[in-house]
KOLDO-539660 format. One line per field, with one value per residue (C-alpha): residue number from 0; residue in one letter; chain; z negated, y negated, x negated. Coordinates in nm, 3 decimals, always signed. Example, Ala and Ser with C-alpha at 12.3 -4.5 7.8 and 13.67 -1.06 7.14 Angstrom:
2
k <- [0	1] $
r <- [a	s] $
c <- [A	A] $
up <- [-0.780	-0.714] $
north <- [+0.450	+0.106] $
east <- [-1.230	-1.367] $
END
This chain:
239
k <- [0	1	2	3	4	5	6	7	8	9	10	11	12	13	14	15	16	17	18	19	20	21	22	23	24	25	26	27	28	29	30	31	32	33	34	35	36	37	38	39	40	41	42	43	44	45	46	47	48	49	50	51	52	53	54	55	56	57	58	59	60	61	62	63	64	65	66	67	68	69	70	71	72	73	74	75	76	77	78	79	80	81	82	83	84	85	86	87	88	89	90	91	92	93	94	95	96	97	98	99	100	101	102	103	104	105	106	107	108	109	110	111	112	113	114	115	116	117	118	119	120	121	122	123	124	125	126	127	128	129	130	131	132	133	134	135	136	137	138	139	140	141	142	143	144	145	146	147	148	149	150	151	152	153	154	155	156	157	158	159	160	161	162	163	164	165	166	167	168	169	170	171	172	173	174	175	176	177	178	179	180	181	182	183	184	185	186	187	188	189	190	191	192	193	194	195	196	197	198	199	200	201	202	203	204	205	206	207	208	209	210	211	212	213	214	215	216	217	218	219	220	221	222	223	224	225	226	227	228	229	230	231	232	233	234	235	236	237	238] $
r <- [x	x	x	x	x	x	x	x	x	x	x	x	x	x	x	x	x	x	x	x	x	x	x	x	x	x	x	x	x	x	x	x	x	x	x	x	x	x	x	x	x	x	x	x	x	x	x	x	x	x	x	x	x	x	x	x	x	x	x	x	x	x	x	x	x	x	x	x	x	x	x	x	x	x	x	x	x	x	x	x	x	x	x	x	x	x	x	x	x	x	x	x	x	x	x	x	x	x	x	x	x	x	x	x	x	x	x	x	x	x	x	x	x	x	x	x	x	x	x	x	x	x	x	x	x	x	x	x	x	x	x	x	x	x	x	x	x	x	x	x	x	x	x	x	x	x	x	x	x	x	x	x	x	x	x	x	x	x	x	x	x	x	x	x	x	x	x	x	x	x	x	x	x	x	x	x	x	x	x	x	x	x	x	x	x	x	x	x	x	x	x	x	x	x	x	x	x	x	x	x	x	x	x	x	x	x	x	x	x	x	x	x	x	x	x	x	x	x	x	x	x	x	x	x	x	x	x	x	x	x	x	x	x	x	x	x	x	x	x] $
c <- [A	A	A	A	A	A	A	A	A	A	A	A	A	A	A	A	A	A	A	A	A	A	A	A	A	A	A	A	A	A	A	A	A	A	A	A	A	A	A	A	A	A	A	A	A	A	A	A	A	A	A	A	A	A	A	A	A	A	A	A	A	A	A	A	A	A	A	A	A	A	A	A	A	A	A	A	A	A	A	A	A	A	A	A	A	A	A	A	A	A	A	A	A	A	A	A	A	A	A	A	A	A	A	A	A	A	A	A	A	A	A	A	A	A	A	A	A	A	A	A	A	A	A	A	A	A	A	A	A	A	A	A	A	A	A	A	A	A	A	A	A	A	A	A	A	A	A	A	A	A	A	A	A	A	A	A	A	A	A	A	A	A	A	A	A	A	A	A	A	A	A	A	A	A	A	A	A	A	A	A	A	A	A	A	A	A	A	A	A	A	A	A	A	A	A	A	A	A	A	A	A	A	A	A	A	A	A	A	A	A	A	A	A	A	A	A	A	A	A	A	A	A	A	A	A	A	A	A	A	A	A	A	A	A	A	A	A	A	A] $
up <- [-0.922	-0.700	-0.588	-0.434	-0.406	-0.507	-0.184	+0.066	+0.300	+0.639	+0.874	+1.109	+1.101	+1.382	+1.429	+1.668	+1.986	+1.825	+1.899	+1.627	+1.408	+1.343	+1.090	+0.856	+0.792	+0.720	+0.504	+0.315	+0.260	+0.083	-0.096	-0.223	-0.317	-0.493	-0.793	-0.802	-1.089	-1.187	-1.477	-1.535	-1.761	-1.827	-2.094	-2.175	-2.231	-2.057	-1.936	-1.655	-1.307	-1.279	-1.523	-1.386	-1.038	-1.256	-1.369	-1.065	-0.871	-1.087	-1.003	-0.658	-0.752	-1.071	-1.207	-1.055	-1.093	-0.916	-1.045	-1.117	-1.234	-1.120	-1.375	-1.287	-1.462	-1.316	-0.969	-1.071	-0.976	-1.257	-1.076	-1.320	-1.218	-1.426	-1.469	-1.634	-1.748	-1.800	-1.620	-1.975	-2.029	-1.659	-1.702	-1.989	-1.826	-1.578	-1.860	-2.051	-1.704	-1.585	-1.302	-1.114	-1.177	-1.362	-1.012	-0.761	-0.900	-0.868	-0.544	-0.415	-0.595	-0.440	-0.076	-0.095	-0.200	+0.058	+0.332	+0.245	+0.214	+0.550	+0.738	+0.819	+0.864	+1.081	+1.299	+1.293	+1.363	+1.650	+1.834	+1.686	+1.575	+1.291	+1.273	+1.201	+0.953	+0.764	+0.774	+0.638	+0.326	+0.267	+0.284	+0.073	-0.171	-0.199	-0.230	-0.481	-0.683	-0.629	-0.592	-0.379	-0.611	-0.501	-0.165	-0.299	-0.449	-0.250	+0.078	+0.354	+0.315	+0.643	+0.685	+0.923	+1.071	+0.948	+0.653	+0.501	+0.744	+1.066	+1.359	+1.425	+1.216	+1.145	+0.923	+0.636	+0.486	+0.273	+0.367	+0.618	+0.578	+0.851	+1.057	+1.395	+1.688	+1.703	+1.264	+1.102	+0.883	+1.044	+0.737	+0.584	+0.444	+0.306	+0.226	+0.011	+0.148	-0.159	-0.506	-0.633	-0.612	-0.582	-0.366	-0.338	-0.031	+0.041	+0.262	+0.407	+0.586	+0.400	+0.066	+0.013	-0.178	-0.320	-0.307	-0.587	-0.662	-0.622	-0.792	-0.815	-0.739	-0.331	-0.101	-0.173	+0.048	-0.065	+0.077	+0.087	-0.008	-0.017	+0.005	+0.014	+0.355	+0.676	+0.488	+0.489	+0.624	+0.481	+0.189	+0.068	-0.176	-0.542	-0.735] $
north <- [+1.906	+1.657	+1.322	+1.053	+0.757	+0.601	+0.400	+0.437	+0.730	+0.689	+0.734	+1.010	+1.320	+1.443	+1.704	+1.721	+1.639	+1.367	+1.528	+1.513	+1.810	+2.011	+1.902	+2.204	+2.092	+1.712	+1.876	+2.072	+1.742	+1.568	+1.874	+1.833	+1.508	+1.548	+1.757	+1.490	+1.236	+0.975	+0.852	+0.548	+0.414	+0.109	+0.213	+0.556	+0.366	+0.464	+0.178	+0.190	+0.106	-0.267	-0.326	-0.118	-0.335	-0.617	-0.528	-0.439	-0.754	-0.943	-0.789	-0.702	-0.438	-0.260	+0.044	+0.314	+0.756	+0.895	+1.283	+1.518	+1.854	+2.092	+2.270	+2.609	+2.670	+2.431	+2.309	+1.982	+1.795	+1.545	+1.268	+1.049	+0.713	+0.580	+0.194	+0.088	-0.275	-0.258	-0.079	+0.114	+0.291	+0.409	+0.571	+0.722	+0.856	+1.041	+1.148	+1.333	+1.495	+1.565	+1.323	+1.115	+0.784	+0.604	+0.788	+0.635	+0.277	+0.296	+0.426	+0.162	-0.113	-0.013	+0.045	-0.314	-0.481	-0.295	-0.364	-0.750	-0.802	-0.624	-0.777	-0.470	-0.560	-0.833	-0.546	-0.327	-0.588	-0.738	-0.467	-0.129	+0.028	+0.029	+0.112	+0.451	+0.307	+0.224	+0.620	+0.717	+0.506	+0.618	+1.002	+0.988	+0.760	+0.986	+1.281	+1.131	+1.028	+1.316	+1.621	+1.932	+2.017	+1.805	+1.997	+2.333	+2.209	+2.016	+2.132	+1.844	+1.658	+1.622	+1.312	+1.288	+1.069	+1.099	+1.261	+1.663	+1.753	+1.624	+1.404	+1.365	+1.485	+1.402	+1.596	+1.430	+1.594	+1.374	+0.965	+0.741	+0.376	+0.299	+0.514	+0.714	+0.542	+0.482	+0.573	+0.221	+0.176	+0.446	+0.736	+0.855	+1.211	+1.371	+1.726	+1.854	+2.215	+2.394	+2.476	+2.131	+1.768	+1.400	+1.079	+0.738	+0.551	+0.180	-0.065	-0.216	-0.060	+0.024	+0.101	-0.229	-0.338	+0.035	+0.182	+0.456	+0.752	+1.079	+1.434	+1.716	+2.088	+2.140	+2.302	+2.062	+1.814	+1.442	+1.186	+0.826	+0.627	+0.213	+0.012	+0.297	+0.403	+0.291	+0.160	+0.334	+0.198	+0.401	+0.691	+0.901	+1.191	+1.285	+1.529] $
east <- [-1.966	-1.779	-1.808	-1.539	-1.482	-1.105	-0.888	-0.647	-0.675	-0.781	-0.545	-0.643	-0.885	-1.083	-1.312	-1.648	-1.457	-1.305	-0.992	-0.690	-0.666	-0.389	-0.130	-0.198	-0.507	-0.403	-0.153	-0.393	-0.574	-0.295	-0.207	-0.608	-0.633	-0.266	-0.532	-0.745	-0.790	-1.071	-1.242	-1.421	-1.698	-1.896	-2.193	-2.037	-1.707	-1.337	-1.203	-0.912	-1.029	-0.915	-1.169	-1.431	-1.363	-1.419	-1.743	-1.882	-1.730	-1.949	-2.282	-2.464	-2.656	-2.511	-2.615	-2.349	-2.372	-2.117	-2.018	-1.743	-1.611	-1.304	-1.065	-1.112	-0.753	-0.519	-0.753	-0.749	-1.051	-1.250	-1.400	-1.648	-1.788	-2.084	-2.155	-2.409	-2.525	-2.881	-3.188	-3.238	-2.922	-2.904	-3.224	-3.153	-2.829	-3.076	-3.282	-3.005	-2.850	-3.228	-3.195	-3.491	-3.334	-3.632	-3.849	-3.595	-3.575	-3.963	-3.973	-3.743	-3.932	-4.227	-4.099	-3.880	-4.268	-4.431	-4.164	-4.163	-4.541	-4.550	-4.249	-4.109	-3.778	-3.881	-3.997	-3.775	-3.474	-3.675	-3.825	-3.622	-3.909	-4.170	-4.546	-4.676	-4.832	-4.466	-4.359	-4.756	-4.694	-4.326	-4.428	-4.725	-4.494	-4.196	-4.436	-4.644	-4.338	-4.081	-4.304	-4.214	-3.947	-3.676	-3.745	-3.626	-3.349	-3.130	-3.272	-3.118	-2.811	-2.520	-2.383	-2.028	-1.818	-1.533	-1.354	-1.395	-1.690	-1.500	-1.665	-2.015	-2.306	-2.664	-2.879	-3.121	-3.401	-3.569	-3.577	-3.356	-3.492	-3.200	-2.953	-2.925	-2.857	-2.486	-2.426	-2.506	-2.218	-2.026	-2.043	-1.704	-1.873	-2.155	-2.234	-2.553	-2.690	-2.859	-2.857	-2.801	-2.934	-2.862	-2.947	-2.880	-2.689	-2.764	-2.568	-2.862	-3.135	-3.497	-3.349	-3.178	-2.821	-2.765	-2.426	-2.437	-2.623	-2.458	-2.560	-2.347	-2.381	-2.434	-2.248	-1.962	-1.783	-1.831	-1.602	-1.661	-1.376	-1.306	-1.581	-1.801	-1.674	-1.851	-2.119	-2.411	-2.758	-3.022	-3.077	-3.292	-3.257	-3.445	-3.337] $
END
């Protein structure tokens, strides 16, 4: 499975030297996303993508999966964005496609209470770090909820600079309540190393204004596309 998001294409590539790279490989980028095709839904519904914009315009939080699938006759790649208008049917979505959902809403609930009854972020802005006791609570949280099976699974998850795997990388392995040095709102890419899993991205740091959750099989490139792109603060991953 596949995940991307739908805008204009940035306008250069570069790999770990941030040097430009060769036009075959730009080439074979276009020639890519030439296969590629999106679908959109609002409670299980197609709708064209104007009106999913619509929808999502309208709330700050919504509901949003992000998937996809490949042809394995023609190429052509499926990509499948999820909205959903109520709490209830995105859980239910996770239910039928054995997803964590219902486990990640509660484990962001929980660490959005326990940042704001302990002024974490008041903290963290004004001094750059956070108590030991702030990474004790998230661990035993995220174990407690999530188990050592989404370990095995979806073992860590790269995040790059720029576009298909190119520019700087950081590895996750479980929890970022707010970026590297130097990566706040600088993500264009993401790439899952195991069997299989999914994870949530969120513009603001500790967990906070959530981009979309992502699943898919790993080992696949995911680029970030329009408003997705250079936005990332913080994620964490539960399949």
């Amino acid at each position: 499975m596949f995940v991307v998001f739908q805008s204009c294409e940035k306008k250069g590539f570069f790999d770990a030297e941030n040097k430009m790279v060769n036009k075959e490989n730009v080439n074979a980028d276009i020639n890519r996303q030439q296969l590629e095709t999106f679908e959109y839904y609002i409670d299980d519904k197609q709708i064209n993508k104007n009106e999913f914009d619509k929808y999502t315009d309208k709330y700050e939080e919504p509901f949003i999966i992000y998937t996809g699938k490949k042809d394995e006759k023609t190429g052509e790649i499926m990509y499948l964005v999820y909205a959903y208008t109520t709490e209830a049917k995105y859980i239910a979505y996770g239910k039928k496609n054995n997803l964590k959902l219902k486990e990640a809403l509660d484990f962001e609930k929980q660490m959005s209470k326990y940042v704001e009854e302990n002024e974490i972020i008041k903290k963290y802005e004004t001094t750059g770090i956070i108590p030991e006791s702030y990474n004790d609570y998230e661990k035993d949280l995220y174990n407690n909820i999530f188990g050592d099976k989404v370990q095995n699974k979806s073992l860590f998850v790269t995040f790059y600079q720029e576009h298909n795997r190119q520019g700087n990388r950081a590895i996750m392995t479980a929890t970022l309540p707010f970026m590297w040095p130097g990566w706040n709102n600088k993500t264009s890419c993401v790439y899952q190393v195991g069997i299989t899993g999914a994870f949530s991205l969120y513009r603001k740091t500790f967990y906070r204004k959530k981009i979309g959750t992502f699943y898919g099989w790993g080992m696949n490139t995911i680029n970030l596309y329009g408003s997705a792109d250079n936005s990332t603060s913080s994620a964490f991953k539960h399949f």
